[in-house]
N, C-alpha and C positions, 0 to 999 in steps of 0.2 A: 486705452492704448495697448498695442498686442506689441511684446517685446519679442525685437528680431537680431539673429548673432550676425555681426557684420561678417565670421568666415561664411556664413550661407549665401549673403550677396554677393562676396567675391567668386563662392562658387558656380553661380551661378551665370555669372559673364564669364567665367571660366570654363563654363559646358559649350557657351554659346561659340567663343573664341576657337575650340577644339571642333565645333560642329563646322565651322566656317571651313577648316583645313579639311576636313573629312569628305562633306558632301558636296562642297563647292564643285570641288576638281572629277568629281566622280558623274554630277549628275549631268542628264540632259533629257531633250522632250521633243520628239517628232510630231508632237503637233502643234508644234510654236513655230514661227518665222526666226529663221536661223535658231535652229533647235540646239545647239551645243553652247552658241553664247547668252542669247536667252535666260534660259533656265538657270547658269552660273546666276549672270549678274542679277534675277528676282529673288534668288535665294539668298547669295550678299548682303541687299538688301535687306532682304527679312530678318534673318538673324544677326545685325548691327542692329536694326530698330529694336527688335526685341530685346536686343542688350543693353539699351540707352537708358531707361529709365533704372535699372537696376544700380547701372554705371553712375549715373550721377547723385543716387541716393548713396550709395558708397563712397564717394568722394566728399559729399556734403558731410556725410556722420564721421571720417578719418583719412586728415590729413597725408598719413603715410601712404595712403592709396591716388595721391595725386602725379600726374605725370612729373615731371623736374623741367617743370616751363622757362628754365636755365642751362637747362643740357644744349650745349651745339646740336647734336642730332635731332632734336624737338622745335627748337628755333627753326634750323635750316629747313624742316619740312613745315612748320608756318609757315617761313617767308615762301617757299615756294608756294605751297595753297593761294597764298597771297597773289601770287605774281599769275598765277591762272587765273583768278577771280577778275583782276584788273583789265588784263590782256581778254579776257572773252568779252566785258565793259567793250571795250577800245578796238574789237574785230571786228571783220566785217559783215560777221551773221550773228550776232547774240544767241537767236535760238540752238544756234546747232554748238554753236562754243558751249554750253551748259548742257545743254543733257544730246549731244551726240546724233546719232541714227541705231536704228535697232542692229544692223549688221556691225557696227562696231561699239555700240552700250559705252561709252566712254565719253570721255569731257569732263567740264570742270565740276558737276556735282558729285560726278562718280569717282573722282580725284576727291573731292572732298570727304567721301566715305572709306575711302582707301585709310585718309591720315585719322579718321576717326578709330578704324580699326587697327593700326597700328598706336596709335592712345590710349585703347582698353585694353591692348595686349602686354603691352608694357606697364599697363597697372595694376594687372592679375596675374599674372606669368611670372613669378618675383625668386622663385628658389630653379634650381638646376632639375629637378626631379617636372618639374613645372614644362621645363624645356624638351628633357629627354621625354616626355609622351608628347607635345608638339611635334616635336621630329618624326616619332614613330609612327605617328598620325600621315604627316606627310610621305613619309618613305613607302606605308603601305597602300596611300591612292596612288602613288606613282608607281608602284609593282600591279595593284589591280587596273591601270589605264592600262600598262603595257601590254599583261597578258590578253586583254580586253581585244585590243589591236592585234594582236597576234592570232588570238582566235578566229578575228574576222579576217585576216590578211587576205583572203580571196577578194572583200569589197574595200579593202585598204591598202591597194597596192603602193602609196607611200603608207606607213604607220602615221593614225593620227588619233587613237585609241579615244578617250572618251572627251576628245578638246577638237574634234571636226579638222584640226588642222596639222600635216604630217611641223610645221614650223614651230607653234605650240605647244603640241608635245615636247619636241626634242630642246625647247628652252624653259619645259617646267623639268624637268627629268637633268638637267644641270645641276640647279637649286638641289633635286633628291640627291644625287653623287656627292654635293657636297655636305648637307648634313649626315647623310649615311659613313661618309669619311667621320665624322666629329664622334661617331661610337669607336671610332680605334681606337682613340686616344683615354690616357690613361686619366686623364682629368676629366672624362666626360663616357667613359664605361660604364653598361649596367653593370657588369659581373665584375669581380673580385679577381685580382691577377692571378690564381691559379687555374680560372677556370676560361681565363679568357682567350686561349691558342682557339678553341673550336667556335669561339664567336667573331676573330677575326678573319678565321677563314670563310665562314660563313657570307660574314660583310664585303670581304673582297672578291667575293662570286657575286654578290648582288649589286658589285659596283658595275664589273663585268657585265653583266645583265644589262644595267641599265645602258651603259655605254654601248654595248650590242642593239639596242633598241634605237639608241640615238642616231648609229647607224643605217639603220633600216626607216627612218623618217627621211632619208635622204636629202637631207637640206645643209646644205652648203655653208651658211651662217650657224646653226650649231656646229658641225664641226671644227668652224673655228673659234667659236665658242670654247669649244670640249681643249683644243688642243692648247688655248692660252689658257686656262685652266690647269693645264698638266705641264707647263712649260712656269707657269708663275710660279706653281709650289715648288719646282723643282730650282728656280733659282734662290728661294727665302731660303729654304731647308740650307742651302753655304750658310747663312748669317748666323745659323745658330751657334749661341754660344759654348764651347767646352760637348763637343761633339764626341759621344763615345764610339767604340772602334764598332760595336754594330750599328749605329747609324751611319758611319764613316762609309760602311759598306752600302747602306741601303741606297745614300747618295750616290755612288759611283755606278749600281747595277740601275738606279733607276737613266741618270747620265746616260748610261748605253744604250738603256731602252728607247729615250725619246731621239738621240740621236740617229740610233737604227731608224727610226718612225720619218724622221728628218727625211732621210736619204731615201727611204722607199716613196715616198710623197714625192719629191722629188723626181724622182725617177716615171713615177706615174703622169706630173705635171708633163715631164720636157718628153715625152715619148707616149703618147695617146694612141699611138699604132700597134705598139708593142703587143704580140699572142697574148701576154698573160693580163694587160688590159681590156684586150676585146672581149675575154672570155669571160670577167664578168661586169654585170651592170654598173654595180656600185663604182667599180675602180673605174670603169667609164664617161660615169658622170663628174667624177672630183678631174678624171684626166681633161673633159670637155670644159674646164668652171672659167678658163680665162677668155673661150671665145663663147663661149656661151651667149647667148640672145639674153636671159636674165642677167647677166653680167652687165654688157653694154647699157640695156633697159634701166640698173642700176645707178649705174656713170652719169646718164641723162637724167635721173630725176633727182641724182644729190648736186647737179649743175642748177634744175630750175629749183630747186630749195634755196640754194645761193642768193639766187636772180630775185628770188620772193624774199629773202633777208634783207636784199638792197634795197627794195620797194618801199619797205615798212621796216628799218633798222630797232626801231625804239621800241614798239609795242608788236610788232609783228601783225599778224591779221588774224589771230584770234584762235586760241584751240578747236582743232577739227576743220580748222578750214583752208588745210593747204590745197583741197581740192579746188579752192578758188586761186589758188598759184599755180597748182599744174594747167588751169583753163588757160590764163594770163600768158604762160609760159610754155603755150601748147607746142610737144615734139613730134611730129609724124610718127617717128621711127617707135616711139613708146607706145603711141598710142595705136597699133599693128598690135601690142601685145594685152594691152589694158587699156582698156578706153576712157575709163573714167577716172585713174589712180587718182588715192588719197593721200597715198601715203608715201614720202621720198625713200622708205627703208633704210633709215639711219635716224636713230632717235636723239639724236645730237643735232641734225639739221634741220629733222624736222621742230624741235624746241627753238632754233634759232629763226625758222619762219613764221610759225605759230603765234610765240610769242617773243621774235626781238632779242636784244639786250635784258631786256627786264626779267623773262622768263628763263633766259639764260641763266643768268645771275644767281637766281635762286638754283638751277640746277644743278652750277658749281658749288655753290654754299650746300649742298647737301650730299656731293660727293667728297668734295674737300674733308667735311667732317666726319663721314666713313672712314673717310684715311688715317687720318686724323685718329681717331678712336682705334683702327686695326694698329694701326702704328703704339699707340698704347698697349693693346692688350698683350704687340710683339715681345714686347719687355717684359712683362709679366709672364705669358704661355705660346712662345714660338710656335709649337706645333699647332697650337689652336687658331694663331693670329693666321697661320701660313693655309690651314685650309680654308677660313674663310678668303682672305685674301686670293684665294685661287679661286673659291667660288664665285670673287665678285668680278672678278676680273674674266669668268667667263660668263655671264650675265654682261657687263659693256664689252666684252669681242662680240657676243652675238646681237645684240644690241645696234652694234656700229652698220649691220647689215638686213637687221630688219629693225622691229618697232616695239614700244612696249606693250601685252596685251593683257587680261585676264590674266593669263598663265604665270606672266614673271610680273604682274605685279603683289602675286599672292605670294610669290617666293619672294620678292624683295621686299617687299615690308615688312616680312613674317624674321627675314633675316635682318634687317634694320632693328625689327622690337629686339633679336638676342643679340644684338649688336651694344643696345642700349644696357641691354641686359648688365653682360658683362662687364661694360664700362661701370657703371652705376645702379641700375636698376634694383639690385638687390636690395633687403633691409634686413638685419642682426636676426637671429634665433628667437631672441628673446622677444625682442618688438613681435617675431610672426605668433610666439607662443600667447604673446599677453591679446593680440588683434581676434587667436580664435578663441580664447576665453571668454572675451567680450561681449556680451548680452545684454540690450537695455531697450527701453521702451522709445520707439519711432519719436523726434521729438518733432515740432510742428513747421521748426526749418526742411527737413527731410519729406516731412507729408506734400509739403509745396513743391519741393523739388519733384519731388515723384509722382505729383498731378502733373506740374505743370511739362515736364519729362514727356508724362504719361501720353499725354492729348497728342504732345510735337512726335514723338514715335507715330502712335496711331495715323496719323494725318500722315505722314511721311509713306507709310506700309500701306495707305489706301493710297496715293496718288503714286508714288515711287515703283507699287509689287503690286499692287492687287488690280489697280485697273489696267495694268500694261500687258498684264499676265491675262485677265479675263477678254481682251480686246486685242490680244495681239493674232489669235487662230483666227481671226475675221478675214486680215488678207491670205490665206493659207485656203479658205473656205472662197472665197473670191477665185482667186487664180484657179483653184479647180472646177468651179462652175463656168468658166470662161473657159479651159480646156474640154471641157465636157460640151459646150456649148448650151448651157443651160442660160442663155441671156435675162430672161426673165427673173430667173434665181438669182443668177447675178448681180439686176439690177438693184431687187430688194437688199440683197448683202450690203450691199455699193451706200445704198441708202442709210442703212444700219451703220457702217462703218463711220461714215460722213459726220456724225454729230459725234464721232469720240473724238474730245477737246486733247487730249493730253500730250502736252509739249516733247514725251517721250516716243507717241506713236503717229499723232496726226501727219505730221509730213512727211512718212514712211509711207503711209495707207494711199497718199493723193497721189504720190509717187507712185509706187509700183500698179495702182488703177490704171494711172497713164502707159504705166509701161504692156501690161498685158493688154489692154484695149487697141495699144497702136499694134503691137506686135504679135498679137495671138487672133485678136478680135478682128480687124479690120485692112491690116497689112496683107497686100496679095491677096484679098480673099471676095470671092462672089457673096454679095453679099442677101440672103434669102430674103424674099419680101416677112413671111410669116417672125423674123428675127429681127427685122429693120424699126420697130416700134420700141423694144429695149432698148437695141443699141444708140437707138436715138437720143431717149433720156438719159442713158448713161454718157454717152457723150458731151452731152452740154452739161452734166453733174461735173465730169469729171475736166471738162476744160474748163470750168467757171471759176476749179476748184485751183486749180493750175495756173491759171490767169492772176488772182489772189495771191498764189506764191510766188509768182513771177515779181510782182509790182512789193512783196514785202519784204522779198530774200533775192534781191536783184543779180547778186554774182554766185547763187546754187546755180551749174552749169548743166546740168541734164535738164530739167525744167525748161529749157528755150527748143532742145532738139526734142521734146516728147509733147510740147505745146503747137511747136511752128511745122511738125510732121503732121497731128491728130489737125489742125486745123487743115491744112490740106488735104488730107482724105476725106475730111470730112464734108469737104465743098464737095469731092468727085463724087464722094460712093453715098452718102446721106442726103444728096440735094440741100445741100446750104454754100452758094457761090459767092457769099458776100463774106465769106469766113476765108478765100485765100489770101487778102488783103491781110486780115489780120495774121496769115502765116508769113507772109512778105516781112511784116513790121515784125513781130518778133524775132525773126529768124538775120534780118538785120542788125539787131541791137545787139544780139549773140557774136556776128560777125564784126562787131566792135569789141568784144572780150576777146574771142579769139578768132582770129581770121584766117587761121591756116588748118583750124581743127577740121579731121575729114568731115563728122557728123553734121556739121553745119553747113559746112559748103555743098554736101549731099543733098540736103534737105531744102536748103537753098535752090540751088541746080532745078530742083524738083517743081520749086512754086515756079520759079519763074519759066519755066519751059511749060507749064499749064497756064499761066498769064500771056502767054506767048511774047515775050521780052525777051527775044534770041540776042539783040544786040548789050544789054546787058548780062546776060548767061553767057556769052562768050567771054567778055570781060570779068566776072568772076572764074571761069576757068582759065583764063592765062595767065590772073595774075596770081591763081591758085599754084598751077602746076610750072610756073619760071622759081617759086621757093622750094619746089620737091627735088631731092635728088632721084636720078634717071633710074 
């Protein structure tokens, strides 16, 4: 038996933990399908499986490395895991509740790896020095995304530095403002109070910075993010107790600053005409934010969130599947700007359509207990409780106006684990001193654990990262054969793609086949006899494939207008006329989900004016357009 020191295991999730904040946030891959979210969430992946077996061989050999499966905050993120696991059970897609679409890599597994990585973080991360290179970790990918963006600013006219998205950035880059705030403070300084004038100034230019950056992402919901943020610490900082005359100060000069801030917003809101508005962008866009088309666009989909709460009050319809609520609940005037939304941008409603009551519940149970816990450490470290308290409060202002992504769920659980931290997490000097002393031989509890670990990692990292990641350039290598008009290449591709099983990518690949086929391939276009032999096999590959998703995943809402389209071009331009019939019949059953959606009535319109059924195509158009406003 080879005797192993349990601090090597700890360090060792401890590299992995620190790599997670490091490369997560930084990297990405232009030759992946959605290259910025991609590449985060297989590398997640990777490095949690890589940590797992470690992790549990560490826990099995010493106690004191287990999480405090009595903490409120460990409970309340059970129960929630819980109430996503039930709720995707009880939706009305299973497949996509569980592992998502490749454009958004989320659902209930990838939640589930979240609270796992929040579980080894809180079981390694145990002293403050542990924290303070966490942090520093984080502070410097969110100083190299910015610069990153910055650099490119010619192909980034919003900043969306190495997270593809200017919304992303500006609500990972909250999270850094507020740990970057936690080095002021004199309970959580690297330096030594006489040296610490030139590293405050320092940190309050790199707060500057980043708040500059958040700026230039131009989005709307971080900034009010950012300003409830500045507006919450500035109210806690009154409650502290026994306030000396230079804090006394600080309150007052900060008081004037946000109120100045107050009144100039203000002034930009009620006067958008105003010279020094027009003159520049930025002040333009916050002065436009009440009539704004995404404004309105907004109002309507936290409306049909509502309308999809009522539908399904108790379990909701399932993570990831409000896009079967916005079909249900289709708005003209939204879908002018997004035709397929997912998402209602308010992660509050959208949890209450998703999942109900039930998945509410747990949401509260694990905000509650944040509170809860900041409210404790108020009593103990004001200054400490009030910047996080500020950071988390700008994390749900921004939140309330868009959705949770990658970005803030790396910063909110990262903040949750020193959340736990400080409540409890820690354990005595002396227990850390005797744990790295500790050297013994692997006993045969721990070998088990760490096959049996072993296998479940492996098998998780081959199905979860490896085939999604070797299989995902397939569609990326497709769509450009198809732009190229390489049909023949494409078809082979087509072929190759077709037998990858993986519940993570197959009904991405059938999808988007349909979409470039209808839309690139075959839409508006002459079609050459020398290319009509590919596209022919491709065509019945790719609606055989569709037809299958249709009848398994009955309320996925694109699938009926990229089925009930291909089949009708496919009668005109492929000689196959006994295929409009079946665009009729699909394209009807859609029109029973949603009957006011343009896409269908379009496509609709279409069959039946090539069936020559004018007298029901007139009847679909009048009863279409007596619901449109003029």
């Amino acid at each position: 038996m080879v005797p192993i020191a349990t601090h090597k295991l700890e360090r060792t999730v401890k590299m992995l933990m620190y790599a997670v904040l490091f490369i997560t946030p930084l990297i990405f891959s232009f030759g992946l399908f959605f290259p910025f979210i991609s590449a985060k969430v297989y590398t997640l992946r990777l490095l949690v499986g890589l940590a797992l077996p470690f992790w549990a061989v560490l826990m099995a050999r010493s106690k004191t490395h287990w999480p405090n499966f009595k903490n409120y905050l460990v409970i309340s993120i059970m129960v929630l895991l819980a109430g996503y696991v039930l709720t995707g059970f009880t939706g009305v897609d299973i497949m996509r509740s569980f592992f998502s679409t490749v454009e958004r890599s989320d659902g209930v597994i990838q939640f589930g790896i979240w609270a796992v990585y929040f579980l080894m973080l809180v079981t390694v991360l145990k002293t403050k020095r542990d924290w303070q290179i966490a942090f520093l970790i984080f502070i410097v990918t969110g100083l190299v995304s910015s610069v990153f963006g910055l650099l490119n600013s010619d192909t980034q006219l919003r900043l969306y530095g190495t997270f593809g998205n200017p919304s992303f950035l500006g609500a990972f880059l909250l999270f850094v403002i507020g740990f970057t705030a936690l080095f002021l403070l004199k309970s959580f300084s690297l330096l030594r109070q006489p040296q610490r004038y030139g590293q405050v100034i320092a940190l309050t230019l790199l707060m500057v910075f980043f708040a500059a950056v958040i700026v230039l992402t131009q989005t709307r919901g971080d900034y009010i993010g950012f300003l409830a943020g500045l507006l919450t610490f500035a109210v806690l900082i009154h409650f502290f107790p026994g306030k000396s005359l230079q804090l006394k100060k600080f309150v007052v000069g900060l008081d004037i600053a946000l109120v100045t801030l107050l009144v100039f917003l203000s002034f930009v809101l009620t006067h958008p005409s105003a010279p020094l508005v027009e003159r520049y962008s930025l002040l333009k866009r916050v002065a436009n934010s009440i009539e704004a088309n995404s404004v309105s666009e907004r109002l309507t989909e936290w409306r049909i969130a509502l309308e999809g709460f009522k539908d399904r009050p108790l379990f909701g319809w399932g993570a990831e599947n409000f896009i079967s609520v916005s079909n249900k609940h289709y708005d003209y005037h939204v879908g002018l700007i997004d035709q397929w939304f997912d998402r209602p941008h308010n992660q509050i409603l959208q949890i209450l359509a998703e999942g109900g009551i039930t998945l509410f519940a747990g949401y509260v149970l694990v905000i509650g207990s944040l509170v809860f816990f900041l409210y404790r450490i108020f009593k103990k470290d004001p200054f400490m409780a009030s910047v996080l308290g500020a950071t988390f409060a700008a994390y749900v202002a921004q939140d309330f106006f868009l959705f949770d992504t990658f970005a803030t769920y790396l910063g909110f659980f990262t903040f949750l684990g020193f959340s736990y931290f400080l409540e409890h997490g820690y354990y005595p000097v002396s227990a850390m001193s005797e744990a790295k002393r500790e050297t013994r031989v692997v006993s045969s509890t721990e070998i088990f654990v760490g096959a049996a670990t072993s296998i479940a990692a492996l098998a998780f990292i081959w199905y979860a990262v490896w085939v999604p990641y070797r299989s995902n350039p397939l569609i990326l290598e497709y769509n450009a054969t198809i732009d190229a008009e390489l049909y023949s290449d494409a078809d082979t591709i087509l072929e190759t793609s077709f037998t990858i099983s993986s519940p993570y990518l197959a009904f991405d690949i059938k999808k988007s086949a349909g979409w470039e086929l209808l839309l690139k391939a075959l839409q508006d276009k002459e079609i050459k006899p020398e290319d009509k032999p590919a596209l022919v096999s491709m065509y019945k590959k790719v609606t055989n494939a569709l037809a299958d998703l249709n009848r398994e995943r009955p309320f996925e809402p694109q699938m009926y207008y990229i089925l009930g389209s291909l089949y009708r071009i496919g009668s005109e331009s492929l000689g196959m006329p006994e295929d409009l019939t079946k665009s009729e019949a699909v394209l009807k059953r859609a029109l029973t989900l949603a009957p006011m959606r343009i896409e269908y009535v379009d496509a609709m319109s279409q069959a039946l004016l090539a069936e020559k059924k004018f007298d029901e195509l007139e009847t679909l158009i009048k009863n279409f357009t007596a619901h449109i406003d003029p």
